[in-house]
N, C-alpha and C positions, 0 to 999 in steps of 0.2 A: 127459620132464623137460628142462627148459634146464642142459643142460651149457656152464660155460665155466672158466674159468682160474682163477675163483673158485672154485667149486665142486671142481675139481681138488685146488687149492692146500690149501685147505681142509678136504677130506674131508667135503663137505656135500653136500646133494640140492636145494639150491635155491638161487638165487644172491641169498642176503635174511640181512643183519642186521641187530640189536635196535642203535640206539641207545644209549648209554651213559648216558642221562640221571640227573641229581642228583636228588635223593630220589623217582624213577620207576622206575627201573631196577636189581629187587632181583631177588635169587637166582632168586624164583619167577617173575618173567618171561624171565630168561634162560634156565634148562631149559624153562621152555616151547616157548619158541623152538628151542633145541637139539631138541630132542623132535621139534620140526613139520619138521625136514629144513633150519635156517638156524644160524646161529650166535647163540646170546644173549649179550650182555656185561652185568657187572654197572655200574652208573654210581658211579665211585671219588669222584664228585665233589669235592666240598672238602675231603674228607679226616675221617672221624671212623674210627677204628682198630675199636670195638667193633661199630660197624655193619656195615660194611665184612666182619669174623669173620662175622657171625650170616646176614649174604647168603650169602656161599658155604657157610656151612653149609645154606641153605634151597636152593641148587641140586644139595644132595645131589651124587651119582656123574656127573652133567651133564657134557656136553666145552663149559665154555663159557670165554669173555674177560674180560676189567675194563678199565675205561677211566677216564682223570683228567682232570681238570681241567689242565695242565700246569705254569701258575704258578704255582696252589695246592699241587699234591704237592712242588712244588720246595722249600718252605718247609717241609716236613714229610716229607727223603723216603725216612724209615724204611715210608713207606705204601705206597712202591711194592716194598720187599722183604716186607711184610709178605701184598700180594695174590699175587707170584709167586712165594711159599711154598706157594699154594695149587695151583702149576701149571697156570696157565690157559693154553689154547689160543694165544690171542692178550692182548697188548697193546695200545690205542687211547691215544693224547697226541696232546690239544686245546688249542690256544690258547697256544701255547708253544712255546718252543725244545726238541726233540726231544734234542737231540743230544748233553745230559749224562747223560741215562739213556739209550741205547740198547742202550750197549755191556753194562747190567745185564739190560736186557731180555731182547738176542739169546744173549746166555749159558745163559739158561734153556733156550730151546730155543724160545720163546716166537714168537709173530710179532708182526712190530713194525710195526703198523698208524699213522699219521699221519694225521692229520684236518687240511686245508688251507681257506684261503679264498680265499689269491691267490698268484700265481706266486715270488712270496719266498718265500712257506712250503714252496712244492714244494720249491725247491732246499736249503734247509733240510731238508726232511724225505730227498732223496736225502741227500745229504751223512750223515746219522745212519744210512744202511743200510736205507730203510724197505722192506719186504715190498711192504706195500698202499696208497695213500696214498688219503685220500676226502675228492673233492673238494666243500665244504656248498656250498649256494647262498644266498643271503640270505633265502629263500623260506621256509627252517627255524625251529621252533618255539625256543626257546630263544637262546643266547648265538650269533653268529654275524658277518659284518660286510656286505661291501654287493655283491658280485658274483653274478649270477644264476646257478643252477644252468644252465639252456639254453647259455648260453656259457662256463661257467667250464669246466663236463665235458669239452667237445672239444678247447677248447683245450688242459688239460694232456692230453688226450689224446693232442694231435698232438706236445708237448713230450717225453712218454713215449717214443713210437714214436720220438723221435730221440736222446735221451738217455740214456733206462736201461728198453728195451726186456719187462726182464723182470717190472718193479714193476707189477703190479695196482691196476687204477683200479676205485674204489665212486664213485658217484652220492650224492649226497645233501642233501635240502632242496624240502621241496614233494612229494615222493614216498608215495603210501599205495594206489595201487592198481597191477593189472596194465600199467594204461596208462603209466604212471610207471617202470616195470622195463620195459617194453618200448624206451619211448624211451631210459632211459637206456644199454640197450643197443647200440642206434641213435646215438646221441651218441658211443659208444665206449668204455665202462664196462664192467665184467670183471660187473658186481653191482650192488646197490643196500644204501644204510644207510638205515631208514626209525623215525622218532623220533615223531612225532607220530600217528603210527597204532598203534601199541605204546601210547605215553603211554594212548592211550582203549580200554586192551582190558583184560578182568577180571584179567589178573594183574601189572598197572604196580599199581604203590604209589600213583598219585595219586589226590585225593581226589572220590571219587565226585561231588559235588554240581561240583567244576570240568569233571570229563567229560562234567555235562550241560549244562554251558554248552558246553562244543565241539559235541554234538550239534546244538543250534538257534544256530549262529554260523558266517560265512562266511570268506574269507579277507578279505576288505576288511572285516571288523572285527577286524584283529590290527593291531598295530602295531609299529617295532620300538623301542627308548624305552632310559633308562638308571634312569628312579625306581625302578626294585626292588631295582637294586644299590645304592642309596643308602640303600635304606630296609632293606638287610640288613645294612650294611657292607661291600658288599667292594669293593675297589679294581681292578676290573679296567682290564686296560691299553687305553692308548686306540685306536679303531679296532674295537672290538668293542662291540655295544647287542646290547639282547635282544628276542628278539618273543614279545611275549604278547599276548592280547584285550583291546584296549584299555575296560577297566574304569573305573569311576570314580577309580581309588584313581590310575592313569595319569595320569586328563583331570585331576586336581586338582596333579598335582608335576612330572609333566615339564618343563611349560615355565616351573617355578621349579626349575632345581636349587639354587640357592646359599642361598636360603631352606630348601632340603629338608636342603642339607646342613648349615646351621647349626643344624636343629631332630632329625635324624635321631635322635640320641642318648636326646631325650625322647619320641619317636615310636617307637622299634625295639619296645617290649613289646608297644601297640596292634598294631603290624603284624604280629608273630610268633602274637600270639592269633588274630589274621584268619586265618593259616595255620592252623593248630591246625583252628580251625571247619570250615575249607573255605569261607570267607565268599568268593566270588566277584566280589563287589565291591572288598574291600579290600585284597586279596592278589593276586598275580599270579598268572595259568592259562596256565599254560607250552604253550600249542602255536601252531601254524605256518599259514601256508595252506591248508594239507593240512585244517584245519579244516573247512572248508565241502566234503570229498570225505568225511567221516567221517559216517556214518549210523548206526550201531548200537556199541554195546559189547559185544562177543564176543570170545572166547578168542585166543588168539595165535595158536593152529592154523587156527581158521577163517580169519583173517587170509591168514595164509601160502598156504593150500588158492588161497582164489577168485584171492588177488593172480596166483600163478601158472599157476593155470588160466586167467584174461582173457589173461596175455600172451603165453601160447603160443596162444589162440584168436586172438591179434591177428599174430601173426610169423605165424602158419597163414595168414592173410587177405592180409596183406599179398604173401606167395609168390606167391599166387593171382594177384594182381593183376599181379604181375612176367611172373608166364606167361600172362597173356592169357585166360587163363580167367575 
């Protein structure tokens, strides 16, 4: 097995967690993952309370996390005592100021995971006490901002080793096979967070007909764009786009937002039935680069099994190579 600090820290067998994603990332993917030897979080995304209930009821006895949106819970954030009623393992806050909820977080006993894109959010996420901090790369399926996984990891890596020594670094963005955990361990990562490889496995909540469009889709047909937040309403802050497979519903409003935003209002039903359908075209298909590494739709176990079987056959190979053999 690959033991490292994550794994430690943790009390897990593999150094792999689930994603927090918004309407993908539901109870039943998270004990799956728990199950397979990683950590599954549930996705707290925008915040609905009764869903939110009925997820961790479906991860049953599971040791698993929850993860928010951070400026969405902020607006709403009886949601975050409402998930750490349920005593989850870990805590994840994305795209936000860490540092008003921590101190609720770390009380529970919680671990207080951080999700960064650039070296402000690190020091923001020190400053709130963070456990784990994981660094996305723009590479990433969903909401994210514009620095590559390849340099963003080492650098706060090397930020780490100088500043707060004992905060654990996750990888994450563009990651979905062993080769991806292998490097990212290589770059200096405790672990890896992998989103877009969960999103296309049988027990992500997304809708079948969008995971077969990731199955025949490359990463140079993702894109990363703002028309879906326009076309759902939410106001996120700027500095963040989201990447999805650039679809029609994209090529037609991106490069009008002002036009988009001025008709949003009478467009949101059309667009919300698109979801509904799973219409592919008209709806966004939330995943990442990692697209075009995605071949099959299988279990989260199987997942987890090959990921870290290739990267310990890779860190095997590579030794070899160190000793001349």
């Amino acid at each position: 097995m690959l033991s490292t600090r994550l794994t430690e820290r943790l009390g897990i067998r593999h150094p792999i967690l689930s994603a927090p994603m918004a309407f993908a990332s539901g109870g039943a993917l998270a004990s799956a993952v728990t199950h397979a030897g990683g950590l599954g979080l549930i996705g707290g995304g925008y915040g609905d309370a009764e869903w939110l209930q009925r997820e961790f009821l479906a991860a049953g006895n599971a040791r698993i996390g929850c993860g928010f949106i951070t400026w969405s819970m902020a607006e709403n954030p009886a949601l975050l005592a409402d998930a750490l009623a349920h005593a989850p393992a870990a805590m994840m806050l994305s795209f936000g100021d860490p540092r008003p909820h921590a101190g609720q977080i770390k009380a529970t006993g919680a671990v207080l995971i951080c999700q960064v894109q650039t070296l402000a959010h690190v020091a923001d996420a020190l400053e709130a006490g963070a456990d784990i901090i994981v660094a996305q790369g723009s590479e990433a399926g969903g909401h994210g901002a514009k620095r590559a996984t390849m340099t963003l990891v080492p650098e706060i890596a090397t930020l780490l080793q100088r500043r707060s020594p004992d905060t654990l670094l996750v990888a994450a963005g563009g990651i979905a096979d062993g080769r991806g955990l292998a490097a990212a361990l290589a770059l200096g990562a405790d672990g890896v967070l992998m989103g877009s490889r969960f999103w296309a496995c049988r027990e992500s909540l997304a809708h079948p007909a969008h995971q077969a469009v990731a199955l025949r889709s490359d990463g140079d047909q993702t894109i990363r764009q703002s028309a879906t937040d326009i076309a759902r309403g939410y106001d996120w802050p700027s500095g963040f786009t989201a990447r999805v497979i650039n679809n029609r519903f994209v090529q037609d409003w991106e490069h009008r937002p002002e036009e988009h935003r001025a008709r949003a209002g009478e467009l949101r039903a059309a667009y919300q039935a698109a979801v509904a359908a799973g219409d592919p075209d008209h709806a966004a298909v939330w995943v990442g680069e990692a697209t075009g590494l995605i071949e099959e739709i299988e279990s989260a176990a199987a997942i987890i099994e090959r990921t870290v079987g290739e990267a310990e056959a890779i860190i095997a190979r590579l030794g070899t190579l160190r000793d001349g053999r």
